[in-house]
Backbone as a printed PyTorch tensor [residue, N CA C, xyz], in Angstrom:
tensor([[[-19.1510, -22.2210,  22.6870],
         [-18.0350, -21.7640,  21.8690],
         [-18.2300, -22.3120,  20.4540]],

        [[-18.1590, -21.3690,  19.8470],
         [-18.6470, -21.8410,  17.8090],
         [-17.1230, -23.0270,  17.5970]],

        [[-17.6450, -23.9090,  16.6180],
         [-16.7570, -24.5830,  16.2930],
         [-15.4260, -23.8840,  15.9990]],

        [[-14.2530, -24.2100,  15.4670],
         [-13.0840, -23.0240,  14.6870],
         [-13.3660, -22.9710,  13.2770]],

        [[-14.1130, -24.2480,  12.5510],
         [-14.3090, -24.3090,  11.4200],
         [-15.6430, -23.7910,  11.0670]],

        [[-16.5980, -23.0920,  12.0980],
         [-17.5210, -22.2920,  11.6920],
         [-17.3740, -20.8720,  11.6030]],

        [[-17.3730, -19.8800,  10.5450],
         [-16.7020, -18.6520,  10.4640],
         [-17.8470, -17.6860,  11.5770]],

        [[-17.2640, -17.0540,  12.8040],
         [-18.4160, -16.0070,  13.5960],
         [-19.0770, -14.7030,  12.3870]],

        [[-20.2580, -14.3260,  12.9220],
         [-20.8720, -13.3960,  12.5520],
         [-19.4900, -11.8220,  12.2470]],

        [[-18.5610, -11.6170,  12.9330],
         [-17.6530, -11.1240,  12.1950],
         [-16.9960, -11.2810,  10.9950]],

        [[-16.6850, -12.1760,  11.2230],
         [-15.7520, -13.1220,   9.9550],
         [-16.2900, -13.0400,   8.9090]],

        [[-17.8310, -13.4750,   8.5970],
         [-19.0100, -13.6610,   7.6720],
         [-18.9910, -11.9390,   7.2340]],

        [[-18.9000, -11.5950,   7.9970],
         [-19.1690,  -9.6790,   7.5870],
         [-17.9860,  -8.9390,   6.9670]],

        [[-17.1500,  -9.2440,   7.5440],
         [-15.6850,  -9.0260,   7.0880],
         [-15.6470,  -9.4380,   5.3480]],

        [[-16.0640, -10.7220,   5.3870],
         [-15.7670, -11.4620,   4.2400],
         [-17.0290, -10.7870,   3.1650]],

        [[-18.1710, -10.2360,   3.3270],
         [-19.4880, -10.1590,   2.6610],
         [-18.3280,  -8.9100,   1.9440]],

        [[-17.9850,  -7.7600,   3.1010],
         [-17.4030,  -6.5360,   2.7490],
         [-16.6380,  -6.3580,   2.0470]],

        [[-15.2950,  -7.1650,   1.8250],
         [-14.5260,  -7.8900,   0.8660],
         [-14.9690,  -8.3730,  -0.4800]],

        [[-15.7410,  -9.0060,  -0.4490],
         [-17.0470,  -9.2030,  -1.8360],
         [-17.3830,  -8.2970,  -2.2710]],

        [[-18.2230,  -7.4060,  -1.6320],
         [-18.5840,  -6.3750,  -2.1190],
         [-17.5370,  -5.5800,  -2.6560]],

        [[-16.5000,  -4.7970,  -1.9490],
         [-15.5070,  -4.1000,  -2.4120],
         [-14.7610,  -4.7000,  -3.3230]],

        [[-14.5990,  -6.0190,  -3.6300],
         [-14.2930,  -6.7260,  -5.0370],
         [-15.3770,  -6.5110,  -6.1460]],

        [[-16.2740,  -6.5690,  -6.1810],
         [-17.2780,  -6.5100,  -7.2250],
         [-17.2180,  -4.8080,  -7.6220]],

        [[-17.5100,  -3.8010,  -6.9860],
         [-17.1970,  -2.4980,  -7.1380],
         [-16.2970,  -2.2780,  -8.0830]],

        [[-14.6200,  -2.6270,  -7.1580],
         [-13.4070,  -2.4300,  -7.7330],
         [-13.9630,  -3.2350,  -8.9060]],

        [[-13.9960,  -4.0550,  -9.0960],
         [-14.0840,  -4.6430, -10.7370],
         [-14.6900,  -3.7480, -11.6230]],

        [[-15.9010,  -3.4360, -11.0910],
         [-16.8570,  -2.3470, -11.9650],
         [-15.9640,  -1.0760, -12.5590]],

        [[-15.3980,  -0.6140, -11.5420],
         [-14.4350,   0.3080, -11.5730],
         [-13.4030,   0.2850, -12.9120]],

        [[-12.4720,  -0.8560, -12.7570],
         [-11.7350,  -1.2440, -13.3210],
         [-12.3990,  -1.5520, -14.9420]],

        [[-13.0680,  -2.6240, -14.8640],
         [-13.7400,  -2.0500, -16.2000],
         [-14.3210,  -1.7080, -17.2060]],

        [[-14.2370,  -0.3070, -16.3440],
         [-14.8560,   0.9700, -16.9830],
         [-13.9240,   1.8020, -17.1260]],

        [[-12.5920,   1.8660, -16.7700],
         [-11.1970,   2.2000, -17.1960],
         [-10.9550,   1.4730, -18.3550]],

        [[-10.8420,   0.2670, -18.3460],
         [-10.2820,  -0.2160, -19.5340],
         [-10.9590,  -0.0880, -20.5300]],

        [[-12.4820,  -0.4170, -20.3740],
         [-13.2620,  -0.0010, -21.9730],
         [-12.8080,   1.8820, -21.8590]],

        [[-12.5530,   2.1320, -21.6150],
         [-12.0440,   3.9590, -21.9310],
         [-10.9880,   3.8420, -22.4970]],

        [[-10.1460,   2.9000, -22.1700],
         [ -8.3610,   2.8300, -22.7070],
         [ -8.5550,   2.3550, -23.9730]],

        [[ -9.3170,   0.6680, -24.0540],
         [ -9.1690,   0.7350, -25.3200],
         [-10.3430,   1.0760, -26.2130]],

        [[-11.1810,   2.3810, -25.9380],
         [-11.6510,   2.9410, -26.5910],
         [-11.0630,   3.9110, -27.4200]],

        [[-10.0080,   4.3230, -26.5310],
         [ -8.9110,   6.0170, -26.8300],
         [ -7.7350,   5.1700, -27.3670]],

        [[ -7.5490,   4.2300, -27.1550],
         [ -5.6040,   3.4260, -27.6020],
         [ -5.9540,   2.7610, -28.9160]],

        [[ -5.8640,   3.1960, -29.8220],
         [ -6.2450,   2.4770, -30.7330],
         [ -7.4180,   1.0220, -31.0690]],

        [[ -8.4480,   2.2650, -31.2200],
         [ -9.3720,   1.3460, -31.0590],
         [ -9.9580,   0.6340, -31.8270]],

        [[ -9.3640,   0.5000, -33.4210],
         [ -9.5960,   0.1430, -34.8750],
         [ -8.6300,  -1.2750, -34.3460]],

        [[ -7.5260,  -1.1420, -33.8620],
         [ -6.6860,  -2.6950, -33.9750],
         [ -7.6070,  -3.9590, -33.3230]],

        [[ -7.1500,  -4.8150, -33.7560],
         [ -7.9440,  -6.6310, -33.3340],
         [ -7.5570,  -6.5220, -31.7040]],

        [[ -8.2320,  -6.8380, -30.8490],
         [ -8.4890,  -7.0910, -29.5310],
         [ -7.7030,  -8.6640, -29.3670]],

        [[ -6.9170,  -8.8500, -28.9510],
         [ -6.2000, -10.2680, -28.8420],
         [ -6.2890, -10.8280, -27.1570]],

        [[ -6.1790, -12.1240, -27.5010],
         [ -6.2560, -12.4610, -26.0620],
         [ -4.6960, -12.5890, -25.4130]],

        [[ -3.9710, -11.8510, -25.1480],
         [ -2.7320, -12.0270, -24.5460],
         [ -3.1400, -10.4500, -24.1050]],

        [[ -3.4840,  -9.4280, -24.7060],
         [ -3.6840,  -8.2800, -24.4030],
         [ -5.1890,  -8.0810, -23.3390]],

        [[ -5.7840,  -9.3300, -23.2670],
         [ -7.0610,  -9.1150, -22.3420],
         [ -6.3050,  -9.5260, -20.9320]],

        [[ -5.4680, -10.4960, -20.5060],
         [ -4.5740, -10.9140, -20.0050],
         [ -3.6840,  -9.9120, -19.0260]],

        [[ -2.9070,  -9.0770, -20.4510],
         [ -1.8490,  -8.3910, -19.6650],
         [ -2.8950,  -7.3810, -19.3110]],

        [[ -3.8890,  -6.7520, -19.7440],
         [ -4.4610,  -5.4460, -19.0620],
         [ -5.4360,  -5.6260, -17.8040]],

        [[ -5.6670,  -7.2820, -17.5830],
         [ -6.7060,  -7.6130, -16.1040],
         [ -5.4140,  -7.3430, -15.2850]],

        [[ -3.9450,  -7.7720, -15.8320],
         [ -3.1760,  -8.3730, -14.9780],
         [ -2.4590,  -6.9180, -13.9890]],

        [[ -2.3000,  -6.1640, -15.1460],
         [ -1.4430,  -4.7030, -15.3120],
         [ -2.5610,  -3.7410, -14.2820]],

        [[ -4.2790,  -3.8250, -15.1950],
         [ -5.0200,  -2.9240, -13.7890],
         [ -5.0250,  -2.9300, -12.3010]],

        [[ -5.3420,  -4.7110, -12.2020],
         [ -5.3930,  -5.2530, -10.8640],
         [ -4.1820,  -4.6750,  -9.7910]],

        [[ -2.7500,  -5.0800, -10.7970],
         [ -1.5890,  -4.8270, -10.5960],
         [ -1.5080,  -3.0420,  -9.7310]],

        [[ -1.9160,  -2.7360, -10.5910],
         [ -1.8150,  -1.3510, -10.2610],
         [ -2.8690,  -0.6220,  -9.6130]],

        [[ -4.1610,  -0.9570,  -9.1750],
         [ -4.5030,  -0.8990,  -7.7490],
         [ -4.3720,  -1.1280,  -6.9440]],

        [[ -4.0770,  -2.7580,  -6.5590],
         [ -4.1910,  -3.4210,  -5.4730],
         [ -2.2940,  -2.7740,  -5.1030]],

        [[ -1.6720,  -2.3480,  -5.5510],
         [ -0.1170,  -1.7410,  -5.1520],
         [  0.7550,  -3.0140,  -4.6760]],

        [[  0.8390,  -2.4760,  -3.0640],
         [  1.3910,  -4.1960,  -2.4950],
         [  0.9600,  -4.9060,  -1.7300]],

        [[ -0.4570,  -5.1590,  -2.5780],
         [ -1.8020,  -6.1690,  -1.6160],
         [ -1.3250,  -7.4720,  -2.9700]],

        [[ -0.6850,  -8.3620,  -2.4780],
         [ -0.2570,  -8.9680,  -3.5350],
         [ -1.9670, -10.0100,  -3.7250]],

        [[ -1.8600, -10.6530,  -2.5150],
         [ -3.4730, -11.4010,  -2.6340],
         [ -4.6850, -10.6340,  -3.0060]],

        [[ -4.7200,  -9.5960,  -2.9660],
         [ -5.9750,  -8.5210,  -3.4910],
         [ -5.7450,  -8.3610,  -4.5160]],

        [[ -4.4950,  -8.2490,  -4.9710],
         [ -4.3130,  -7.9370,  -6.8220],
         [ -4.2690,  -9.2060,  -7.1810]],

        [[ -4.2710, -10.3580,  -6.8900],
         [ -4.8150, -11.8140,  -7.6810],
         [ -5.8400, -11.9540,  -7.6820]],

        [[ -6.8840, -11.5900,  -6.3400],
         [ -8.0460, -11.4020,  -6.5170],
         [ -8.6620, -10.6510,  -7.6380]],

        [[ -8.4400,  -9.9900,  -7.3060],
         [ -9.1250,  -8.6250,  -8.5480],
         [ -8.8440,  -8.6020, -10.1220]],

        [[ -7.7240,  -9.6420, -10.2480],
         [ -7.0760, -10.1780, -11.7540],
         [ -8.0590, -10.9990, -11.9880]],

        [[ -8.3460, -11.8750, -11.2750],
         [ -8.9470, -12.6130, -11.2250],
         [-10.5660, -12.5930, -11.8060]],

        [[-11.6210, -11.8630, -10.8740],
         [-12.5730, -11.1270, -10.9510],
         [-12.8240, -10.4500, -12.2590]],

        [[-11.5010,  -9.5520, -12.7660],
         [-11.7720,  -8.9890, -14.2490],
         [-11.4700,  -9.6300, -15.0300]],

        [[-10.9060, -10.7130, -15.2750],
         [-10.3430, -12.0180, -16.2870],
         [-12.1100, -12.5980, -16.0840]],

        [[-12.7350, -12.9490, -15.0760],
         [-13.9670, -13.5620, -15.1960],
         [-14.8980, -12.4250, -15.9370]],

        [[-14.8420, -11.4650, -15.8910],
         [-15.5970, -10.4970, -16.4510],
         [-15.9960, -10.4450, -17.6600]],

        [[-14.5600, -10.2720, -18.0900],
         [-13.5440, -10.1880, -19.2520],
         [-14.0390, -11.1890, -20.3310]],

        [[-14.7650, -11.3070, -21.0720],
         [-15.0340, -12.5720, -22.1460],
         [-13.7600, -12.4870, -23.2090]],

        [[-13.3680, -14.0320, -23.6480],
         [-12.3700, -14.1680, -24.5850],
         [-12.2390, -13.2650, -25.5550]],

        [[-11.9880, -12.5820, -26.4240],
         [-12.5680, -11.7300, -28.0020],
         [-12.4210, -12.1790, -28.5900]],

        [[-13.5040, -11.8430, -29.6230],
         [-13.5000, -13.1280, -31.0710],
         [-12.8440, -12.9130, -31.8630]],

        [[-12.7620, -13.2810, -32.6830],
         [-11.8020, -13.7560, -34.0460],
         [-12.5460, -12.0430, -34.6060]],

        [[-11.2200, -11.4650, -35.1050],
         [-11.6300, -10.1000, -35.6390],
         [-11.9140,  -8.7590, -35.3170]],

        [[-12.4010,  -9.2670, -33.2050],
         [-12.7360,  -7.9230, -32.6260],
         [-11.8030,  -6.9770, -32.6990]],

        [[-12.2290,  -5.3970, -32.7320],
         [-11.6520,  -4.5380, -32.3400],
         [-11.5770,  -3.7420, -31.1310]],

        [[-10.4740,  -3.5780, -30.7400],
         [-10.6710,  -2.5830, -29.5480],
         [-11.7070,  -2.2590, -29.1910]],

        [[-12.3270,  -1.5620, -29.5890],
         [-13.3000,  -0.5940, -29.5540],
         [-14.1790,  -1.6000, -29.1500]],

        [[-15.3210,  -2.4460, -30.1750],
         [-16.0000,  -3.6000, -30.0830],
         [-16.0360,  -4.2150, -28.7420]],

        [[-14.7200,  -4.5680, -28.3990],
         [-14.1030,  -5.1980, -27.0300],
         [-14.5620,  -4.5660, -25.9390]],

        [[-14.3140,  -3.2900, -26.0390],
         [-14.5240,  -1.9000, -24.8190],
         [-15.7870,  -2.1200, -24.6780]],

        [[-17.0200,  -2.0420, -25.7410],
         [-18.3020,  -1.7170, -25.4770],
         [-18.9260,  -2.8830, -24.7570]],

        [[-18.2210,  -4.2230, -25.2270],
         [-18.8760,  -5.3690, -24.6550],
         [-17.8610,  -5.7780, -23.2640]],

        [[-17.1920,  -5.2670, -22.5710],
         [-16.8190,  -5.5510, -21.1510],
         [-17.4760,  -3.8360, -20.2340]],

        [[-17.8500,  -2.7460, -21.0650],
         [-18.2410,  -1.6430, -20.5800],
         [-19.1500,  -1.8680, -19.3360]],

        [[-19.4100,  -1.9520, -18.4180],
         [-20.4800,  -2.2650, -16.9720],
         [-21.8670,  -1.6390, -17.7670]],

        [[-22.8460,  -1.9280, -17.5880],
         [-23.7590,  -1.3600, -17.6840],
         [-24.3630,  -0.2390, -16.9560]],

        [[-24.6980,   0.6480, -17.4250],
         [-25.1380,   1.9000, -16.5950],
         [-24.1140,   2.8200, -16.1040]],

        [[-22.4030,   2.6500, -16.8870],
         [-21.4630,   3.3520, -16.5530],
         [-20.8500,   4.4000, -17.7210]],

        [[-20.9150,   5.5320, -17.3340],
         [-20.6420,   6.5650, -18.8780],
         [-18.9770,   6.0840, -18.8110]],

        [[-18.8470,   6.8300, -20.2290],
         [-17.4280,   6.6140, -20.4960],
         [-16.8430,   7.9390, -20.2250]]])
């Protein structure tokens, strides 16, 4: 009998699948947001309260009422997500969180 504190070959798979479908969804996500603030005014300064509310607001609004999946996934795109510098614009912002290899 596996210890309780050793996770079974389910558990481990369960959890890989979860990873994976987090990393995706992130990809996903953004590549929505560099589109938003490509199209939402994309000349204004990129601020960090607005990198914030839009990991918080996407996550929010996928994960529905997976409350631990939408912290996850806030989470995940806040790590993504680099601070913006002094001056960025929207736009600027969009191209440098854009996934690589993802059209707009």
């Amino acid at each position: 009998m596996p210890e309780l504190s050793q996770p079974t070959q389910q558990d481990e798979a369960l959890r890989q699948t979860r990873d994976d479908d987090l990393r995706a969804t992130t990809r996903v996500l953004l590549t929505r947001l560099a589109t938003y603030l490509t199209r939402s005014r994309p000349t204004d300064t990129m601020i960090e309260a607005s990198r914030k509310y839009l990991a918080q607001s996407y996550a929010t609004q996928h994960a529905r009422w997976d409350r631990a999946y939408a912290d996850a996934l806030e989470a995940a795109l806040l790590s993504a997500m680099p601070h913006p510098q002094p001056q960025q614009t929207r736009g600027e912002y969009a191209i440098v969180i854009r996934p690589s290899g993802s059209s707009r």
